[in-house]
LUMFI-424724 format. One record per residue: residue number from 1; x, y, z of N, C-alpha, C in turn. Coordinates in steps of 0.05 Angstrom, whole numbers, plus 5000, padded with zeros to 4 digits. Layout:
// LUMFI-424724
TIVO   num    n_x    n_y    n_z   ca_x   ca_y   ca_z    c_x    c_y    c_z
TIVO   NUM      X      Y      Z      X      Y      Z      X      Y      Z
...
This chain:
// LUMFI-424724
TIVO   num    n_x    n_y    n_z   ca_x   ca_y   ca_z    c_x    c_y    c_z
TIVO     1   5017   4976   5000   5000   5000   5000   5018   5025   5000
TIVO     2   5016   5043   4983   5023   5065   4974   5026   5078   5003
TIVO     3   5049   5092   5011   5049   5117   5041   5034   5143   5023
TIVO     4   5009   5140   5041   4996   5167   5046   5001   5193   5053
TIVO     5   5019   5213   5030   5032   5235   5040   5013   5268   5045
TIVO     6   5026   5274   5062   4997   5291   5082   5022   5324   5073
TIVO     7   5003   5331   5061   5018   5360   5059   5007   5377   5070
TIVO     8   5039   5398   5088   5012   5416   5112   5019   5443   5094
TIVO     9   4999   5448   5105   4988   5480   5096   5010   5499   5095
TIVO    10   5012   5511   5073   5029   5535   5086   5016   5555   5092
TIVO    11   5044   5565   5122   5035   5589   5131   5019   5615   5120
TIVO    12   4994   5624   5123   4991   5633   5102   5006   5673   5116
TIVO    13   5010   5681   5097   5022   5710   5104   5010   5736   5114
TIVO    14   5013   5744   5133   5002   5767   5146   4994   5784   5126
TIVO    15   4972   5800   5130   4963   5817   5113   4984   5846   5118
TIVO    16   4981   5864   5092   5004   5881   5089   4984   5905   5114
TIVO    17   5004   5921   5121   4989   5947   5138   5014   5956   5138
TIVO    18   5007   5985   5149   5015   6009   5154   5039   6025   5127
TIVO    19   5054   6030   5132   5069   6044   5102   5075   6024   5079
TIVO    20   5071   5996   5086   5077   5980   5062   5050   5987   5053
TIVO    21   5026   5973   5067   4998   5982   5054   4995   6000   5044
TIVO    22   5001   6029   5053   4999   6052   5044   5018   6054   5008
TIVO    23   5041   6043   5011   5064   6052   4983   5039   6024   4968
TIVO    24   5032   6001   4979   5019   5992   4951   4998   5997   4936
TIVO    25   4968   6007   4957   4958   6031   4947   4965   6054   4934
TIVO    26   4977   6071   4936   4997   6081   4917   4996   6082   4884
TIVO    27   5015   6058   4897   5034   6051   4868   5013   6039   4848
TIVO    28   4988   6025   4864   4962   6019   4847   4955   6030   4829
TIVO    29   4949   6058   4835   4941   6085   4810   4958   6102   4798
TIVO    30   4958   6111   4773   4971   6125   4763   4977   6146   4781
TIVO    31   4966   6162   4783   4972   6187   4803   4983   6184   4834
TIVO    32   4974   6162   4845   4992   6152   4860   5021   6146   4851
TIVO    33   5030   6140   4832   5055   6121   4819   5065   6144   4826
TIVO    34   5059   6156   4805   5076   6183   4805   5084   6206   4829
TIVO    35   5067   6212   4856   5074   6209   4873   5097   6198   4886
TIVO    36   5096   6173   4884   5115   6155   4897   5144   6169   4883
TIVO    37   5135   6164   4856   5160   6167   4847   5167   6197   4850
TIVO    38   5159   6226   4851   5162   6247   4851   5182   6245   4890
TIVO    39   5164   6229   4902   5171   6237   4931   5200   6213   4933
TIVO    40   5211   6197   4919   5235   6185   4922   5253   6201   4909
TIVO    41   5254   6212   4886   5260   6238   4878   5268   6248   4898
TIVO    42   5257   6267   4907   5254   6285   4930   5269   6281   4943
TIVO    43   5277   6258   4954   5286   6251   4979   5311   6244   4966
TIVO    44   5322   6242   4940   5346   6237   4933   5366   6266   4926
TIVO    45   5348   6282   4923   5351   6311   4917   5364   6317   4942
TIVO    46   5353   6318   4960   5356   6323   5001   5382   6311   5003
TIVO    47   5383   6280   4999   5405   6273   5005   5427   6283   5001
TIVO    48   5425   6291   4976   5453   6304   4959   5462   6325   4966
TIVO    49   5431   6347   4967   5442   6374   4981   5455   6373   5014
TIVO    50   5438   6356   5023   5446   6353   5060   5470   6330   5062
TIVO    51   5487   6325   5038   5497   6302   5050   5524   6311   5059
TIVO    52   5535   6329   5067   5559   6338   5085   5544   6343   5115
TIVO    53   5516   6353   5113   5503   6350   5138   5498   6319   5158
TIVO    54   5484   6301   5140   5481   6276   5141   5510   6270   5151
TIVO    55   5536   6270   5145   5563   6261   5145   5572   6265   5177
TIVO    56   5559   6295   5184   5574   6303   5211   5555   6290   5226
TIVO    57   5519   6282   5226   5518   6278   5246   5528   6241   5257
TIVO    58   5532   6235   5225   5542   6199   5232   5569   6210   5254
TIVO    59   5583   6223   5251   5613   6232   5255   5598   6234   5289
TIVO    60   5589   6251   5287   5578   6265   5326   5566   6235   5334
TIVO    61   5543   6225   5327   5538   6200   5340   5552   6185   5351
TIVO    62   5575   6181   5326   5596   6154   5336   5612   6162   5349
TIVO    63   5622   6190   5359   5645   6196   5377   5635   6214   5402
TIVO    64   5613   6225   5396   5601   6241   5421   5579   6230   5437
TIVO    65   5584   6217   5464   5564   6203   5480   5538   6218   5483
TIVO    66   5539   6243   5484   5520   6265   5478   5503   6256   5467
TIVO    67   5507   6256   5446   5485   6250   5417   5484   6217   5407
TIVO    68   5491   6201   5419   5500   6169   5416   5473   6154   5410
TIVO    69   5450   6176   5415   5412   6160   5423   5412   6171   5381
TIVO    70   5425   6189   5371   5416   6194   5342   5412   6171   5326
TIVO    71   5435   6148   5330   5427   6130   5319   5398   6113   5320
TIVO    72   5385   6125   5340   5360   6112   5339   5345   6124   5332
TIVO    73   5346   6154   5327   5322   6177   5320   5308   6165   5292
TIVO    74   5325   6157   5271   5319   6151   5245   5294   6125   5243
TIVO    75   5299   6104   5254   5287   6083   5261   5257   6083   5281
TIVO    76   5273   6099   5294   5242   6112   5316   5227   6126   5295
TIVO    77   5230   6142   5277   5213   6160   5264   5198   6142   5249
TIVO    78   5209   6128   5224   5200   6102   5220   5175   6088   5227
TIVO    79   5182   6077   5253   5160   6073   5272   5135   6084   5266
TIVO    80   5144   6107   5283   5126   6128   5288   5098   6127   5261
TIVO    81   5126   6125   5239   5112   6137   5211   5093   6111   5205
TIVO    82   5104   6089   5216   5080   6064   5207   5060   6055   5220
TIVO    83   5059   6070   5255   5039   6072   5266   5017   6095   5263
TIVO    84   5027   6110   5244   5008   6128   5234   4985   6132   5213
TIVO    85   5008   6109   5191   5002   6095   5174   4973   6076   5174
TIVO    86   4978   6055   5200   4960   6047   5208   4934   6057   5213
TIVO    87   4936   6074   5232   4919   6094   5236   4908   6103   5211
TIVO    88   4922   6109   5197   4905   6129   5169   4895   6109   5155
TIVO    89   4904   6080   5145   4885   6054   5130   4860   6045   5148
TIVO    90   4854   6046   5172   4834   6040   5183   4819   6067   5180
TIVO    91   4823   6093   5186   4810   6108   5180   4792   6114   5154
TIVO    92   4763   6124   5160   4748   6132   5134   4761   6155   5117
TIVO    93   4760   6151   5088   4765   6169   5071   4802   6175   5069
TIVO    94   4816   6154   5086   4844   6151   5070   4855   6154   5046
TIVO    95   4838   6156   5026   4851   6156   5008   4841   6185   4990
TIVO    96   4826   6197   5011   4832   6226   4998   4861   6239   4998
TIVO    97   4863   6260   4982   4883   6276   4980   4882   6310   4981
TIVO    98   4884   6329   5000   4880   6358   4999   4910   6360   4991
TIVO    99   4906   6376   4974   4932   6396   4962   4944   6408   4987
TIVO   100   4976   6409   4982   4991   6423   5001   5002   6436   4996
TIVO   101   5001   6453   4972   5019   6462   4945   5032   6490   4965
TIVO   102   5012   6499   4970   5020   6532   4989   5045   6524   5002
TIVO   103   5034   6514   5022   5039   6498   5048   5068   6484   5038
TIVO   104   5070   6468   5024   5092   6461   5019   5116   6477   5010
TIVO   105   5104   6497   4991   5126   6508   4977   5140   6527   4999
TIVO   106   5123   6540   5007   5129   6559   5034   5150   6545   5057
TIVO   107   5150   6515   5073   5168   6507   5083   5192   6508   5068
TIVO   108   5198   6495   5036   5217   6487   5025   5235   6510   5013
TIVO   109   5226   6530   5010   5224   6557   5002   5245   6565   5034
TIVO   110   5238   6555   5058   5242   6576   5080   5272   6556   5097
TIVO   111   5258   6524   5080   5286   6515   5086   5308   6511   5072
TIVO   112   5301   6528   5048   5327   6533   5025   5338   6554   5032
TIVO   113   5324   6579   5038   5329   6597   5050   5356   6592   5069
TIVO   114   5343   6576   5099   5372   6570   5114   5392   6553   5105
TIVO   115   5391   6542   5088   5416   6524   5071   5425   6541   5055
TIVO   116   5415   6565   5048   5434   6584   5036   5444   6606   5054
TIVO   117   5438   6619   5080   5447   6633   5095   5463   6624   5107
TIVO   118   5473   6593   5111   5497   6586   5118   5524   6583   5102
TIVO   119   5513   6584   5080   5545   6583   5050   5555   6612   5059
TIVO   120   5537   6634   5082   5555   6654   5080   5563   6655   5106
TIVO   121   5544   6644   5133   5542   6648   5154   5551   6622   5169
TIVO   122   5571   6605   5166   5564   6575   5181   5556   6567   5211
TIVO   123   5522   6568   5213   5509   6565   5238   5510   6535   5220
TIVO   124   5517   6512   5237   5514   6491   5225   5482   6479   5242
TIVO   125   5469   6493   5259   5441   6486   5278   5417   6500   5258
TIVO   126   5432   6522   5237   5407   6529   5212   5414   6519   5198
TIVO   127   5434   6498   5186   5436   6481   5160   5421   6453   5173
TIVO   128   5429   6444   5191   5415   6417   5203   5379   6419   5201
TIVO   129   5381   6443   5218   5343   6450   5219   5331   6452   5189
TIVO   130   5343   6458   5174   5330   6468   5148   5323   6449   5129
TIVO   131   5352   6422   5135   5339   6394   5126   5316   6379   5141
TIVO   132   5303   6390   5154   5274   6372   5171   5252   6400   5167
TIVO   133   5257   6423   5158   5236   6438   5143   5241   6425   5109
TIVO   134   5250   6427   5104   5256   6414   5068   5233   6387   5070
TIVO   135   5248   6375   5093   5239   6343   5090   5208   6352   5094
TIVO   136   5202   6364   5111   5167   6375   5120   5157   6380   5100
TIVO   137   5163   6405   5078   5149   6410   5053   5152   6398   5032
TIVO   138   5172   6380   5020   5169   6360   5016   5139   6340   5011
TIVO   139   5138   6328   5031   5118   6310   5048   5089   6324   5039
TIVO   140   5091   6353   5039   5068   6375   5046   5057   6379   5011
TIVO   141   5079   6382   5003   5073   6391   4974   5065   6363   4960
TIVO   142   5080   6336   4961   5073   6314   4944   5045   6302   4952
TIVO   143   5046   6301   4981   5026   6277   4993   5001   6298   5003
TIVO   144   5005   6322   5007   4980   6344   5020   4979   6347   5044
TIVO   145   4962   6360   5054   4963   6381   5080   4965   6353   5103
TIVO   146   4935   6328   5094   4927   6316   5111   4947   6286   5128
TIVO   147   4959   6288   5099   4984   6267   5103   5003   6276   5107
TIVO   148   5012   6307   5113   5028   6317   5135   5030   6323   5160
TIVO   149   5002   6323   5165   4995   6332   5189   4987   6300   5203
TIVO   150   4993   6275   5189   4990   6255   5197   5013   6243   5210
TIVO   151   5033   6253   5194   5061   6245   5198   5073   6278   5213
TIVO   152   5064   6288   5220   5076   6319   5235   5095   6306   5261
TIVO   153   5088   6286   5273   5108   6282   5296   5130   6266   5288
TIVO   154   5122   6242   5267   5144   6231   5252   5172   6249   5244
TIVO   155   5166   6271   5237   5173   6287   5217   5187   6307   5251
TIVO   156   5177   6320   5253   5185   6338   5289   5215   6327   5296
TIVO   157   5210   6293   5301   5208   6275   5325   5250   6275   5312
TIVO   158   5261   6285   5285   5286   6287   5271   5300   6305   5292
TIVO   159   5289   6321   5296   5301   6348   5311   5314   6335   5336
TIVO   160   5310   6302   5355   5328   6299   5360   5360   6293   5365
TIVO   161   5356   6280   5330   5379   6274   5313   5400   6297   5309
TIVO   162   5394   6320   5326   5410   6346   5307   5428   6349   5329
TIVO   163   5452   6353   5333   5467   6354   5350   5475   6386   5354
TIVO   164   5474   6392   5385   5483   6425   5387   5511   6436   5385
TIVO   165   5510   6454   5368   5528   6469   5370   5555   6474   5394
TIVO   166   5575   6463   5384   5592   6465   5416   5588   6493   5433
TIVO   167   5589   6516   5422   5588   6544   5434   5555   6543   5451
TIVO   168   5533   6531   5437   5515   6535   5448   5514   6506   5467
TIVO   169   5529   6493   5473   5521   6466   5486   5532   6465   5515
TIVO   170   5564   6488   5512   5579   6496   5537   5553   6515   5543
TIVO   171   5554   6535   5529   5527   6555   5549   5509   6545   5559
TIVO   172   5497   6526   5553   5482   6506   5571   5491   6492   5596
TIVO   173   5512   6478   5587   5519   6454   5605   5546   6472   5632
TIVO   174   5555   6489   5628   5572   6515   5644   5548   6523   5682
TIVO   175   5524   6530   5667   5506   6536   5697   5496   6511   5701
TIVO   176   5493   6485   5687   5475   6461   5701   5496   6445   5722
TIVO   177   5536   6454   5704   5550   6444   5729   5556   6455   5757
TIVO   178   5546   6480   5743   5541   6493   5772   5519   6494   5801
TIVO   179   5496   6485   5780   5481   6473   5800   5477   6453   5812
TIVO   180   5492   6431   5792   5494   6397   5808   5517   6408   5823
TIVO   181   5542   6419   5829   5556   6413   5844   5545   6430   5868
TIVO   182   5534   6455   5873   5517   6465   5899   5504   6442   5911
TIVO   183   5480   6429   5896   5454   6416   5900   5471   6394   5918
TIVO   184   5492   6378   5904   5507   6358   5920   5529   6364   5935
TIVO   185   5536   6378   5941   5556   6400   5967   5528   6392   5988
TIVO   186   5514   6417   5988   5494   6414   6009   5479   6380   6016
TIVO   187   5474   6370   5994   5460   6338   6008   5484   6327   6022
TIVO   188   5515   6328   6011   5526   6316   6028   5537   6329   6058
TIVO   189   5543   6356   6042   5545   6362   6074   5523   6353   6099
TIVO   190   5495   6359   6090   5481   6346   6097   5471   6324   6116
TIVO   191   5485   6300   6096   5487   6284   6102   5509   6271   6130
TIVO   192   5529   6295   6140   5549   6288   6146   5576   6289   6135
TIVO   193   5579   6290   6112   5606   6300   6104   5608   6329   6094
TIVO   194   5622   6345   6115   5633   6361   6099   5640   6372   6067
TIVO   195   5635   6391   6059   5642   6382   6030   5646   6422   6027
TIVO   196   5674   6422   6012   5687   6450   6006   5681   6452   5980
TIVO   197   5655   6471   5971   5649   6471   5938   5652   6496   5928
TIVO   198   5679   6497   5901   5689   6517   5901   5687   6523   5861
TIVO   199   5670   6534   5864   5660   6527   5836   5652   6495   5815
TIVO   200   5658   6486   5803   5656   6464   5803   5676   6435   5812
TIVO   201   5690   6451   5830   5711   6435   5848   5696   6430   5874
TIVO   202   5688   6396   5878   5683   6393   5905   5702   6383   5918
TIVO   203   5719   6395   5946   5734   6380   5957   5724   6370   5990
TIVO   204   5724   6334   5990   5717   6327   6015   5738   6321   6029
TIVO   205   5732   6311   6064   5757   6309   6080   5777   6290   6070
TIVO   206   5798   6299   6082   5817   6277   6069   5824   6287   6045
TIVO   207   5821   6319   6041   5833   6329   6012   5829   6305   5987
TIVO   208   5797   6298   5992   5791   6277   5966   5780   6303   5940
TIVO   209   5788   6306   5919   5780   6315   5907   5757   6311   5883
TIVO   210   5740   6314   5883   5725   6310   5856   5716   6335   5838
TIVO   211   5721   6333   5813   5712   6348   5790   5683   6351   5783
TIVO   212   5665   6358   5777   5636   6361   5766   5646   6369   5739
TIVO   213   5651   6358   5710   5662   6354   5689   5632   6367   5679
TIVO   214   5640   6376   5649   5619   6378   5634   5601   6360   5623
TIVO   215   5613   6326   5623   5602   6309   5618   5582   6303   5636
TIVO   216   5587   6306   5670   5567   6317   5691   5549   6334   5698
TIVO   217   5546   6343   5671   5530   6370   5676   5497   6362   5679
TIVO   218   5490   6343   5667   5465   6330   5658   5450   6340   5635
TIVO   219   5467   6351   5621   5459   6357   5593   5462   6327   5579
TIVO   220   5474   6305   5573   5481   6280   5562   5446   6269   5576
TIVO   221   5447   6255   5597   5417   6263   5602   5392   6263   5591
TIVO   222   5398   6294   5594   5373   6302   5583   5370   6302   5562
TIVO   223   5392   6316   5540   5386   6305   5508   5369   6275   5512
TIVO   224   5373   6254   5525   5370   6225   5516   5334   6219   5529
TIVO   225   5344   6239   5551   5310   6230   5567   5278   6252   5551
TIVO   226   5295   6274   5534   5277   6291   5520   5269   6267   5498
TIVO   227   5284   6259   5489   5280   6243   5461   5259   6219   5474
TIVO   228   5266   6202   5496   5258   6178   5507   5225   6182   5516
TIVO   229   5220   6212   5532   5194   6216   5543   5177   6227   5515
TIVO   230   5193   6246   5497   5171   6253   5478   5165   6220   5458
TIVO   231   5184   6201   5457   5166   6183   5442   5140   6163   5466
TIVO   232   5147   6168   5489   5133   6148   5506   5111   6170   5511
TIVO   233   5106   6196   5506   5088   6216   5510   5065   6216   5483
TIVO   234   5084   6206   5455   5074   6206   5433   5054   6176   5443
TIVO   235   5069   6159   5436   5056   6123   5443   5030   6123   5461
TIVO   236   5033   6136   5485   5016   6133   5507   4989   6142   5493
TIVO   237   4984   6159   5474   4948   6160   5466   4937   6178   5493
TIVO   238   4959   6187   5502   4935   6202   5532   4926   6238   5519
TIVO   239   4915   6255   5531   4904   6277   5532   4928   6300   5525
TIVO   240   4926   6315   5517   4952   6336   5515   4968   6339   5538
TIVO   241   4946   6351   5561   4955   6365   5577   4980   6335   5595
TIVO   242   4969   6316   5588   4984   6285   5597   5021   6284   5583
TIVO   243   5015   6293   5562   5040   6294   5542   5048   6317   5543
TIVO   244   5049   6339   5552   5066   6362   5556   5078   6364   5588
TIVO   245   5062   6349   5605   5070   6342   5634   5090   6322   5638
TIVO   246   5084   6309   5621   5107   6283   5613   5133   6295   5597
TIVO   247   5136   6308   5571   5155   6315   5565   5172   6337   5583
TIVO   248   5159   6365   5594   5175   6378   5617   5184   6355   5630
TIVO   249   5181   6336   5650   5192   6319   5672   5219   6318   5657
TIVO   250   5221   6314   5633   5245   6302   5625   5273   6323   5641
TIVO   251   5265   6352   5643   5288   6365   5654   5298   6355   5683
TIVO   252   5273   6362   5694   5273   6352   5719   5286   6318   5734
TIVO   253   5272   6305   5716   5287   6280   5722   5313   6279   5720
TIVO   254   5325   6292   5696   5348   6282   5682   5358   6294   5708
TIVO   255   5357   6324   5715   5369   6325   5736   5372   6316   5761
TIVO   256   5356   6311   5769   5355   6291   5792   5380   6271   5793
TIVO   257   5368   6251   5764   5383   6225   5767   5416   6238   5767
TIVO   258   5419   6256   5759   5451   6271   5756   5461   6280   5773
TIVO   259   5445   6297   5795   5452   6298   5819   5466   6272   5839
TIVO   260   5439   6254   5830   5447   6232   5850   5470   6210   5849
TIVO   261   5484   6216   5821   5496   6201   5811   5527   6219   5816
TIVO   262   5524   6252   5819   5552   6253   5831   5551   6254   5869
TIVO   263   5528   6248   5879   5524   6251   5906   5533   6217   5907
TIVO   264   5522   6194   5897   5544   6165   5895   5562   6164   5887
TIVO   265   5574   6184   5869   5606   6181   5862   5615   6202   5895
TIVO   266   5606   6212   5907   5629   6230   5925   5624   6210   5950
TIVO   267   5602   6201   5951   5602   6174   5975   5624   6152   5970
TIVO   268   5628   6143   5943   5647   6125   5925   5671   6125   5942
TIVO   269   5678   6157   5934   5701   6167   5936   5709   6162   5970
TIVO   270   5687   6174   5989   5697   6173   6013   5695   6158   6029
TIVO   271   5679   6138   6023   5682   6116   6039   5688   6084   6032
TIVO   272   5698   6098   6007   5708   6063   5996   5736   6067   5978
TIVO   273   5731   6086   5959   5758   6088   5947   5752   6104   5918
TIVO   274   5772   6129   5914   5773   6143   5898   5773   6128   5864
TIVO   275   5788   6107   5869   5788   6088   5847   5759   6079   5826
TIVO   276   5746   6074   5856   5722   6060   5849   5702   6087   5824
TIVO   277   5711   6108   5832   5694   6135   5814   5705   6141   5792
TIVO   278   5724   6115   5778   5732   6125   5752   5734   6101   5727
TIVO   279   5735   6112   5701   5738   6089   5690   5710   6082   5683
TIVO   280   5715   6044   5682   5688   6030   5680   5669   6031   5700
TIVO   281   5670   6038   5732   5659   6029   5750   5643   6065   5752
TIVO   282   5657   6086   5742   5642   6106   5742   5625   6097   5719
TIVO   283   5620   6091   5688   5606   6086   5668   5586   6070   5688
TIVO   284   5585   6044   5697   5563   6034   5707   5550   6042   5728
TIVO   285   5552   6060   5745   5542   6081   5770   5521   6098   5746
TIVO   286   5539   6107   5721   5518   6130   5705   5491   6110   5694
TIVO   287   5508   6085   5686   5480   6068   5671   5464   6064   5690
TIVO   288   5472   6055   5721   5449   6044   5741   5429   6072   5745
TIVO   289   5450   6096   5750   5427   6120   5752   5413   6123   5733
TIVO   290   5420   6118   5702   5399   6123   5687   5382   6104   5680
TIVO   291   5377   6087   5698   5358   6061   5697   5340   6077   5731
TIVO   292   5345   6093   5749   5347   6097   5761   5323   6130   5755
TIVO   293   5333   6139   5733   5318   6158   5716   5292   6147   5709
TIVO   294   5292   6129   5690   5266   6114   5678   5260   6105   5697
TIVO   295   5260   6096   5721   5240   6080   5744   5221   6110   5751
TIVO   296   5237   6137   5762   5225   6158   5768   5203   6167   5744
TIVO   297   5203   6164   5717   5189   6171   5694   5163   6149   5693
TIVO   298   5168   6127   5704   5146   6107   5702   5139   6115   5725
TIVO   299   5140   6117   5751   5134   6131   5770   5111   6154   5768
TIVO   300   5122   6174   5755   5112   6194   5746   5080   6193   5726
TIVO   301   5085   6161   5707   5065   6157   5695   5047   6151   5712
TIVO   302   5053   6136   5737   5036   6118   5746   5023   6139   5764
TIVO   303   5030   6165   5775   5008   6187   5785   4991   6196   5775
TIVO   304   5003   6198   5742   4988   6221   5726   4963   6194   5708
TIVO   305   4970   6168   5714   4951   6150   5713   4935   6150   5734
TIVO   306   4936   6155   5759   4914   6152   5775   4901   6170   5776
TIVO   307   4914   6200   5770   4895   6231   5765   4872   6226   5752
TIVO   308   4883   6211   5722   4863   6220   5706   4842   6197   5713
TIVO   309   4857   6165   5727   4824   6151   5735   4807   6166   5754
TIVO   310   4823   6180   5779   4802   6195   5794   4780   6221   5778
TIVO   311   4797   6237   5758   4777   6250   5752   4754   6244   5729
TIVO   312   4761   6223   5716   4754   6208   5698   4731   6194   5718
TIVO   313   4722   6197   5724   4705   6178   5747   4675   6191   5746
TIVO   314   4651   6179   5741   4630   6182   5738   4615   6202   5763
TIVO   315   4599   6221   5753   4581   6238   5778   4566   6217   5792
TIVO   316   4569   6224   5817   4543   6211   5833   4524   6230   5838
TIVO   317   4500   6209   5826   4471   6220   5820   4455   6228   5843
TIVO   318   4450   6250   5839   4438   6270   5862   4423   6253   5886
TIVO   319   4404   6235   5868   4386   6218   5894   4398   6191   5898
TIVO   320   4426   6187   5901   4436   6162   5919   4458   6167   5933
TIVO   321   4459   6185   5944   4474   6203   5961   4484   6183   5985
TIVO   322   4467   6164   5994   4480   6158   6023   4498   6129   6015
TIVO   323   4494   6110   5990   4511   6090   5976   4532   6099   5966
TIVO   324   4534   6110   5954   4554   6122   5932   4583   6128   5938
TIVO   325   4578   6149   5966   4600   6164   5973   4621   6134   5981
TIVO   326   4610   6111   5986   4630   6095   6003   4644   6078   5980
TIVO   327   4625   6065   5957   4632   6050   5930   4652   6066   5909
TIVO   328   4646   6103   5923   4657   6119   5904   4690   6116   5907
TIVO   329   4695   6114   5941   4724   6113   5954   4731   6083   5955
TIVO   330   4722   6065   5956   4734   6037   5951   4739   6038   5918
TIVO   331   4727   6052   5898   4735   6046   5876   4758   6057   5872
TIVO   332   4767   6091   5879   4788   6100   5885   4817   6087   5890
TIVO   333   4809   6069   5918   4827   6050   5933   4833   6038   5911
TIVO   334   4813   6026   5898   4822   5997   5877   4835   6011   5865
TIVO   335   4823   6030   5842   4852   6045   5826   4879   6050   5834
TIVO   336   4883   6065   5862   4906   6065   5872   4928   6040   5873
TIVO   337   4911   6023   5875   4925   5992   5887   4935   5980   5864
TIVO   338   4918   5983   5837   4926   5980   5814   4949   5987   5798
């Protein structure tokens, strides 16, 4: 008797969504095609003009810890751009198109503008900016108002890829080392140790010296925690006022965790060994604080999650006044506990 061969099914394949769905719709219709093709264009045009721009920021990424999160800005946008995508194929009337013609030319117009005021002026923070207005009208003029304003945070979300200006990055990071080294003088004095803080020189007993470096300033930080809270501010789907409360924290935290991280390097120092605050064992003190950061930011969500279940919470109806008040506060409890 012949063996009875059993053939299994193949897997069958996920259906297409978000920017793939979107480019094959597209490329379906003539006037779509052309689109597509006008806006790869486009973007090969950009490359060429921005590509000494493009060059420095690979260059800053790979050598400046600063800016080291850029390599992810590109990929995150991405994202961004195919969760929006989504969003727009489930939505009704996707496949309209409003002209962006104004609208577009006016960005690209304003970001040629700063790519030409630097061939005389080299602000290299108005040649960088001018490639993510380009890229905006672009987007505005091929695809229209509505599929820019669909992708508007995609598109924003570049600006953390742009690395600052050294002149403007010391002016920044010059008063923030001045305030971490006060903020942690006082907790430790505080605490019990003396501590002689003499600009950004702290010296504790035992003539132990420590520096507050510019790398300490908590500018490194915050570049990383601005970028980290505005995509987890974007994701979260909460209320404005939820996502602008969330992105501020980012200063605040960053500083914090920066504080606390030279207030454990001067403890390091004095009661175990100057050694221990340099090198690799300072690098992992900065990673635990900045794991140390994100616990405080999830923290933070988890208040501004129970705000909005308390106010989010149904009226009690005029005539059950004497039940209510008690089901109203055990529900409360439960949220809290949650």
């Amino acid at each position: 008797m012949d063996d009875i061969k059993t053939q299994k099914p193949k897997p069958s394949r996920p259906p297409d969504s978000g920017l793939v769905l979107i480019l094959k719709q597209q490329w379906a219709s003539p006037e779509g095609r052309w689109r597509t093709i006008g806006l790869g264009v486009s973007m090969a045009v950009l490359i060429a003009l921005y590509w000494e721009n493009l060059k420095h920021f690979t260059f800053v990424w790979s050598n400046d810890d600063n800016y080291s999160h850029g390599w992810l800005v590109a990929p995150l946008c991405i994202f961004f751009a195919n969760q929006a995508a989504q969003q727009r194929s489930r939505s009704a009337g996707s496949s309209s198109h409003s002209s962006g013609l104004m609208l577009g030319l006016l960005l690209i117009v304003a970001g040629l503008c700063g790519r030409l005021v630097t061939v005389f002026l080299p602000i290299g923070l108005v040649a960088d900016g001018s490639l993510i207005v380009c890229l905006a009208g672009v987007i505005a003029l091929i695809c229209g108002t509505e599929t820019f304003k669909k992708y508007a945070f995609s598109i924003g979300f570049l600006v953390f890829m742009i690395p600052l200006p050294v002149a403007l990055y010391t002016m920044l990071a010059n008063p923030l080392q001045l305030v971490v080294s006060k903020v942690a003088s006082v907790v430790m004095t505080t605490a019990g140790i003396p501590v002689l803080c003499e600009g950004n020189m702290m010296t504790l007993p035992g003539d132990i010296r420590m520096f507050v470096a510019e790398a300490c300033s908590g500018m490194r930080q915050l570049t990383g925690f601005l970028a980290l809270t505005a995509a987890v501010a974007y994701l979260s789907g909460k209320p404005i006022w939820y996502r602008i409360i969330l992105i501020a924290s980012a200063i605040p935290v960053a500083m914090v965790a920066n504080i606390a991280r030279v207030i454990v390097t001067g403890l390091v120092m004095y009661y175990v060994d100057p050694n221990y605050a340099k090198g690799a064992w300072h690098t992992v003190e900065g990673m635990a604080l900045m794991m140390a950061g994100l616990a405080l930011l999830q923290l933070e969500m988890g208040v501004l999650n129970a705000l909005m279940e308390i106010f989010a919470a149904p009226p009690v109806p005029a005539g059950s006044s004497e039940a209510k008040p008690e089901s109203t506060l055990r529900s409360v409890v439960k949220g809290a506990q949650a």
